[in-house]
Backbone bond lengths (Angstrom), bond angles and torsions (degrees), N, CA, C in turn:
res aa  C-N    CA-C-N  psi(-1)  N-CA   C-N-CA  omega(-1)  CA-C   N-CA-C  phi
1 X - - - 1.454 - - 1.523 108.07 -
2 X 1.534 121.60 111.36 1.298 110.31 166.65 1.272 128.35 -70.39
3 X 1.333 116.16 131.43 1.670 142.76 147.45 1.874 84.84 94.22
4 X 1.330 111.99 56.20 1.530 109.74 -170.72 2.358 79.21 -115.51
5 X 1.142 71.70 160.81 1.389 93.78 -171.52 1.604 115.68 -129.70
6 X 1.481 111.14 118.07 1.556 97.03 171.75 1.382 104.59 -114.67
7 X 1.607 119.48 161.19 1.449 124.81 -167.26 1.841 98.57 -138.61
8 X 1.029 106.25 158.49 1.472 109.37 -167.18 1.844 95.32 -100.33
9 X 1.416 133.91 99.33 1.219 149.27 164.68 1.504 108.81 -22.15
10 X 1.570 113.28 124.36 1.429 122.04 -140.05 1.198 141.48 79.22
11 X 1.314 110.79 -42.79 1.548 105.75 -176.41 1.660 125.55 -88.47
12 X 0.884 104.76 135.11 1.616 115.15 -172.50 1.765 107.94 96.12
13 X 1.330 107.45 46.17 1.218 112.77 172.91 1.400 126.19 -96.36
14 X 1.171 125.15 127.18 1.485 120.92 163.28 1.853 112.28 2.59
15 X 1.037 117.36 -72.42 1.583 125.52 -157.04 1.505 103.05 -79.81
16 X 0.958 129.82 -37.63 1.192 124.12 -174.71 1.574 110.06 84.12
17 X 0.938 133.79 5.11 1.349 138.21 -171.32 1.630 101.93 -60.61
18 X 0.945 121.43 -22.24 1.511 123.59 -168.00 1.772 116.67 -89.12
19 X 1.422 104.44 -18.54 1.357 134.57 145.71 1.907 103.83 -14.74
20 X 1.397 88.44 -79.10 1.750 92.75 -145.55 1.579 105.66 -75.80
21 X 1.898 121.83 7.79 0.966 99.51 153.59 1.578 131.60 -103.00
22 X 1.404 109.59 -10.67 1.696 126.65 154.40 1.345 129.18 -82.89
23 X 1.510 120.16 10.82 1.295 106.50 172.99 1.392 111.26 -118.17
24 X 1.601 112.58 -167.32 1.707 108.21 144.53 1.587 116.94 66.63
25 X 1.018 130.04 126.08 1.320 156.98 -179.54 1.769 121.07 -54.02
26 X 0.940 125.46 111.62 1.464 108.15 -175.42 1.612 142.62 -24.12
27 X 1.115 84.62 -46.49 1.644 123.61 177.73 1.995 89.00 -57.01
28 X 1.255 119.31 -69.17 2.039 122.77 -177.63 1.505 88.55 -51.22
29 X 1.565 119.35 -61.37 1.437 104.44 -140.72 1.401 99.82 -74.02
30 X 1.761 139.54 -26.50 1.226 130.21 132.97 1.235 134.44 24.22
31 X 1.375 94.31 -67.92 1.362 113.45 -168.29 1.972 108.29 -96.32
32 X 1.327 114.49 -15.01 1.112 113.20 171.57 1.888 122.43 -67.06
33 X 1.485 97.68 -18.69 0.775 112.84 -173.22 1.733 140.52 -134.76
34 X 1.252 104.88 81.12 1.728 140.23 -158.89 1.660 100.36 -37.37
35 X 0.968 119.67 162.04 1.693 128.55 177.36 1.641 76.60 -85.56
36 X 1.642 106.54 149.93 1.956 117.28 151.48 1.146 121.67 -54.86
37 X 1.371 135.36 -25.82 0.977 126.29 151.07 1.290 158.04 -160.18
38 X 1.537 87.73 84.36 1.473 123.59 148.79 1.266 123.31 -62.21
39 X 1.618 117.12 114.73 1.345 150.80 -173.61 1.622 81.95 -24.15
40 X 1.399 117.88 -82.74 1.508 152.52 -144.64 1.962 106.27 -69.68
41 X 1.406 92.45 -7.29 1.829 77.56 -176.97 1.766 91.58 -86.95
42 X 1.171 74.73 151.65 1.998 105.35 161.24 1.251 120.23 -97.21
43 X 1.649 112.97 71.87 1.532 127.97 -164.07 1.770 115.03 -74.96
44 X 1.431 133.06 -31.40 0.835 144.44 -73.46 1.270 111.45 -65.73
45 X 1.208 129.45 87.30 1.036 150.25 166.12 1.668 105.58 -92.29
46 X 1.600 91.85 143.37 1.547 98.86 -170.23 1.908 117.55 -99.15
47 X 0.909 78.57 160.18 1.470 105.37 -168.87 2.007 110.72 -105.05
48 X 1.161 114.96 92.23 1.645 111.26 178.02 1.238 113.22 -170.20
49 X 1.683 104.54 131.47 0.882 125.13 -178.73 1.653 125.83 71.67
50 X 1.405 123.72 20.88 1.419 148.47 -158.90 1.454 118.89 68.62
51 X 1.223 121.77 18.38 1.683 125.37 179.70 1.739 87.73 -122.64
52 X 1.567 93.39 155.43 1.476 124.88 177.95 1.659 103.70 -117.49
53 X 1.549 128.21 119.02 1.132 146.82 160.65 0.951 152.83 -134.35
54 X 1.372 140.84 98.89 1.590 133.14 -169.83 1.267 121.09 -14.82
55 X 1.223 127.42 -77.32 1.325 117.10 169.92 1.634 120.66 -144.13
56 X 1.462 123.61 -153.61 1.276 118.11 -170.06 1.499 92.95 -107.00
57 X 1.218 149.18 -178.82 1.574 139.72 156.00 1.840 101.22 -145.37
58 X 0.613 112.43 95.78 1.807 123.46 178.92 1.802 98.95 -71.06
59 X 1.396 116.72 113.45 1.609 131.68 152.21 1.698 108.25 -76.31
60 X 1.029 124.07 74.98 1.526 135.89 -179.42 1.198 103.34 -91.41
61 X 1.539 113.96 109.78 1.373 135.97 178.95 1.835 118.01 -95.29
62 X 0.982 152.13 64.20 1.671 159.72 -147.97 1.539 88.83 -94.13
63 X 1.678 95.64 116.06 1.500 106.17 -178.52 1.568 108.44 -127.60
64 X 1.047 117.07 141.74 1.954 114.77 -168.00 1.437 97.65 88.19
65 X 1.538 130.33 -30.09 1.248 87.61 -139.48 1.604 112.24 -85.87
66 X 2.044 112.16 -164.86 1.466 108.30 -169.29 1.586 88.84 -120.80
67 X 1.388 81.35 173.24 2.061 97.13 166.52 1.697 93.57 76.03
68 X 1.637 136.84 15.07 1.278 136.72 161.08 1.489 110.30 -45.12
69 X 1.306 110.78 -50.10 1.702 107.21 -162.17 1.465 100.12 -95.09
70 X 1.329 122.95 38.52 2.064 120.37 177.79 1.411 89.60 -113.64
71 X 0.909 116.69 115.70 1.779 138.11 167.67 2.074 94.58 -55.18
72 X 1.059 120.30 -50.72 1.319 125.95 -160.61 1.605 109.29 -77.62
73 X 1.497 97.92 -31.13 1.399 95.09 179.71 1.878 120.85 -91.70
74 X 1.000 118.16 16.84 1.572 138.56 -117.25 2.147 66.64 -137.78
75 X 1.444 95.92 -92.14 1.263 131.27 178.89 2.062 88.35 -23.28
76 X 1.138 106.60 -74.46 1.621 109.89 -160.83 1.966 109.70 -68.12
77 X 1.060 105.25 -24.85 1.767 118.93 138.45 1.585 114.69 -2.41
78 X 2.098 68.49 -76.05 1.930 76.50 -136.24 1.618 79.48 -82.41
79 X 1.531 133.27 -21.88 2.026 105.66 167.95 0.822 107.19 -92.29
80 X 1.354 148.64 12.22 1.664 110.08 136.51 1.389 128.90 -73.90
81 X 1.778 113.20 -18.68 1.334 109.74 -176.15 1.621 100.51 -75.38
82 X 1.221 128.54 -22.57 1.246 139.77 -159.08 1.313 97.87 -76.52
83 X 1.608 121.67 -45.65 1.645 142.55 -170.17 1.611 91.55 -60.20
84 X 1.477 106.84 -74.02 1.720 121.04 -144.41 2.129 90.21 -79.25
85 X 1.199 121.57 -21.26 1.522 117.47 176.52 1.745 116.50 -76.82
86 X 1.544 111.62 -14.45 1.358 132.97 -171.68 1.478 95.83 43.84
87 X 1.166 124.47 60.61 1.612 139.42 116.99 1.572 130.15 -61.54
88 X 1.347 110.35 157.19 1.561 111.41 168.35 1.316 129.56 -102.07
89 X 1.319 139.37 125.79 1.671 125.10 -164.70 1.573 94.68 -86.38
90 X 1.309 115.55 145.51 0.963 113.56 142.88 1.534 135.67 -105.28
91 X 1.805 113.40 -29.08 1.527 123.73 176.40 1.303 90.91 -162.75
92 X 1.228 120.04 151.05 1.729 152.11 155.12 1.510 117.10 -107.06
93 X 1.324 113.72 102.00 1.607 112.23 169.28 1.544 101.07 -112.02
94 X 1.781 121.64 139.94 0.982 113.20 178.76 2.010 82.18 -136.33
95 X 1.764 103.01 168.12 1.191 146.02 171.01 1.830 118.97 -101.44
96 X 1.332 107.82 98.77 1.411 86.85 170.43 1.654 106.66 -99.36
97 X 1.488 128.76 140.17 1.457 115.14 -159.03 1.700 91.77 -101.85
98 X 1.381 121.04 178.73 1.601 111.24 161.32 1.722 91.39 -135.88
99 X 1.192 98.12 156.72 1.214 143.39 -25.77 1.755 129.71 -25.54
100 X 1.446 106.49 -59.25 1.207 129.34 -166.64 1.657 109.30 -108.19
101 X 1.182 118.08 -179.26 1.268 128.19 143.58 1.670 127.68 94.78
102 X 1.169 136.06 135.58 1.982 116.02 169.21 1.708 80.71 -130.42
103 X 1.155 84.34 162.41 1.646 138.12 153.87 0.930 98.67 -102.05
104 X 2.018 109.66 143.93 1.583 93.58 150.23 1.790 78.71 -164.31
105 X 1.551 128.45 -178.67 1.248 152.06 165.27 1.585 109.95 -152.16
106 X 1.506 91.29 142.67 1.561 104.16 165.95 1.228 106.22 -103.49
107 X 0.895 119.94 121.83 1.838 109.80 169.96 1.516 107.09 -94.64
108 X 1.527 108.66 143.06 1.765 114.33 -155.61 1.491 99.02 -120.91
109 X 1.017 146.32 177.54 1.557 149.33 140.06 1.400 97.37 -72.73
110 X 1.103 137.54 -17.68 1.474 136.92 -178.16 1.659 109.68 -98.20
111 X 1.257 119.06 -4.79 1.617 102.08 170.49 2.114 88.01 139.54
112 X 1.433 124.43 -100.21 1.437 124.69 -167.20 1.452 96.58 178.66
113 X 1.639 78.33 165.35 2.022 97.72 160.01 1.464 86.55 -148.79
114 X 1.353 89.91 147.73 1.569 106.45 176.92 1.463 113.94 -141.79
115 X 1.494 103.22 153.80 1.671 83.30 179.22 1.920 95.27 -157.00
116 X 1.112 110.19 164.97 1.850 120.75 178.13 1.657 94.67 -153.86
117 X 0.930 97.16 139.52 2.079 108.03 -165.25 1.513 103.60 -149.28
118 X 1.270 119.87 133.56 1.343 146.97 -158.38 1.892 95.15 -126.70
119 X 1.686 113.36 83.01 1.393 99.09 -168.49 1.586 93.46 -82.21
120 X 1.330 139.78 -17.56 1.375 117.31 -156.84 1.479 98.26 -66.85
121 X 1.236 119.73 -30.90 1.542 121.83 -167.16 1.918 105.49 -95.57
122 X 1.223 106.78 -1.64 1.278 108.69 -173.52 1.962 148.83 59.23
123 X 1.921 76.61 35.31 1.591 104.50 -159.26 1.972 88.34 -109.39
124 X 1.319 91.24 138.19 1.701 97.15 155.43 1.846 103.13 -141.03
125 X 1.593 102.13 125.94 1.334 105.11 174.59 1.476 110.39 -97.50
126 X 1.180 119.74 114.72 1.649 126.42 -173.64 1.593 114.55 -126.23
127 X 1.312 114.59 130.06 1.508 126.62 162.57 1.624 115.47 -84.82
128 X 0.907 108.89 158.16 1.420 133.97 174.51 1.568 130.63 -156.31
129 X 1.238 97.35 78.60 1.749 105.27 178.01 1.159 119.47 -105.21
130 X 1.573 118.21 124.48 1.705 125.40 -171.70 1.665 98.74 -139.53
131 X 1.356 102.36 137.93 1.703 112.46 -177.16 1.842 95.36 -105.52
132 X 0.715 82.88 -165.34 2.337 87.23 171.78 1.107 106.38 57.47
133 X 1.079 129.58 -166.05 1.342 139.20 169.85 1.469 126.78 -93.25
134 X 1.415 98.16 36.86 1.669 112.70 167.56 1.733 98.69 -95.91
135 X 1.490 109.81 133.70 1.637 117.57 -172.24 1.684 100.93 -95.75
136 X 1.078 130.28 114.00 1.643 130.42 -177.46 1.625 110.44 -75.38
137 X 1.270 109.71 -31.48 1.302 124.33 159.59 1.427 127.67 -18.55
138 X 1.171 104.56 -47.57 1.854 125.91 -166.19 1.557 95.54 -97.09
139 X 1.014 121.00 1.51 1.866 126.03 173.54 1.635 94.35 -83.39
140 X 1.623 116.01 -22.21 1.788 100.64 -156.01 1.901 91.93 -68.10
141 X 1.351 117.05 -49.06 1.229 110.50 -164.36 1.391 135.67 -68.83
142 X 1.771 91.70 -23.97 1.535 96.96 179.75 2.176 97.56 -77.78
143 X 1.498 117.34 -14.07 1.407 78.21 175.10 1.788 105.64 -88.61
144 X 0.977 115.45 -26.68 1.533 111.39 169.73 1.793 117.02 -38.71
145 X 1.417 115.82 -33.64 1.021 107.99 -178.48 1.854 108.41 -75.26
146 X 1.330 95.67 -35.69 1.768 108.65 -160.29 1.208 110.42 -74.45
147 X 1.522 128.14 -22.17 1.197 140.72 168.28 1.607 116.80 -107.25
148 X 0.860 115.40 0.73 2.010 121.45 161.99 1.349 76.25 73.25
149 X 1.436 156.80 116.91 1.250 128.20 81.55 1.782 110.82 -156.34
150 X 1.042 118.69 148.39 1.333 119.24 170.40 1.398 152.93 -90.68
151 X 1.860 98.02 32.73 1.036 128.69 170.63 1.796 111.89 -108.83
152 X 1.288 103.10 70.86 1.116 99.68 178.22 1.807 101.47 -123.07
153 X 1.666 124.17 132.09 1.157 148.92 -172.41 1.541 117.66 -94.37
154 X 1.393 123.15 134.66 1.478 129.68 179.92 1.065 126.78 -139.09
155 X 0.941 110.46 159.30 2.090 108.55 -164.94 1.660 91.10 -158.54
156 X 1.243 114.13 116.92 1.580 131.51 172.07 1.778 122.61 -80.23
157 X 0.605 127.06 121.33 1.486 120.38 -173.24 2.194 93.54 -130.55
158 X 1.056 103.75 136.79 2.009 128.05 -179.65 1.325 78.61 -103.63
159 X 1.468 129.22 103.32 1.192 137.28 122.98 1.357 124.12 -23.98
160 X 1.140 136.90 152.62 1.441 133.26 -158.01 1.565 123.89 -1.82
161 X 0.960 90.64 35.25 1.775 107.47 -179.55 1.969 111.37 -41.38
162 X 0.647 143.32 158.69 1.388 120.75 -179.47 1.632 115.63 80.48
163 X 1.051 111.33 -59.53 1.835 123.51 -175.58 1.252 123.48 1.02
164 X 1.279 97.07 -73.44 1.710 151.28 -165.29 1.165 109.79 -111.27
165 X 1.578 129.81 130.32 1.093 117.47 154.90 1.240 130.20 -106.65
166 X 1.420 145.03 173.72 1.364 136.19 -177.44 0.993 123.14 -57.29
167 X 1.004 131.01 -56.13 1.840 141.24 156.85 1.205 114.79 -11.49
168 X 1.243 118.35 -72.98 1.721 153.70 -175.16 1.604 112.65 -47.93
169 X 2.031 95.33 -38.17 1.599 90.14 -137.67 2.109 83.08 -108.48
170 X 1.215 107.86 -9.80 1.292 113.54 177.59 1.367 145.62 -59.98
């Protein structure tokens, strides 16, 4: 293909995040990266119920509900769950498919929400993972409201649950 160009996926991104695994000397990147537990890091990894874990991750299953295939309503979702979870947004990209259907993710400073929804059948399968002291929990109702129905299903998963222990991480 003339004057076609290939690029290696990630790199040359806005954030630079991709940086700190191609650059820099052992000895810098060292230092990028704190023992778990050190008094002084800002892990925020949670603390409940005597276990230490990255974060919460909600399997939120929305069954019946309507307004699945509205890109706009989808979108206002995921900031209110973002609002009422006291998370931070950083970007929302969504997919509207045709016939049917969106994709979409919020990307959070606290982890994501994600979601893929099948409106003919009236299913939206959505994640919700938040580390810090943002509660993902308080996401179940605002989609119950946004999609009318009160058959909506959850399954909790403690992200690195185990990792760390309390002792250690205190």
């Amino acid at each position: 293909m003339d004057g076609a160009h290939l690029f290696q996926l990630g790199t040359g991104l806005e954030t630079g995040a991709q940086a700190e695994d191609h650059h820099g000397s052992d000895a810098a990147n060292a230092n990028l990266t704190r023992d778990i537990f050190d008094e002084d890091r800002d892990d925020h990894f949670i603390r409940r119920g005597g276990k230490v874990f990255a974060g919460t991750h909600l399997i939120i299953e929305v069954v019946n509900g309507t307004g699945l295939d509205d890109e706009a309503r989808i979108q206002q979702a995921f900031r209110d769950s973002v609002d009422l979870c006291g998370a931070t947004l950083l970007h929302i990209h969504t997919h509207k498919f045709s016939p049917q259907g969106v994709s979409g993710v919020a990307v959070l400073a606290e982890s994501h929400i994600s979601v893929h929804t099948w409106p003919e059948i009236g299913y939206g399968a959505f994640d919700v993972f938040m580390c810090g002291d943002a509660d993902p929990w308080r996401a179940v109702d605002v989609l119950k409201a946004a999609f009318a129905t009160d058959d909506v299903r959850v399954r909790e998963l403690l992200r690195g649950d185990g990792l760390v222990c309390e002792a250690a991480a205190a």
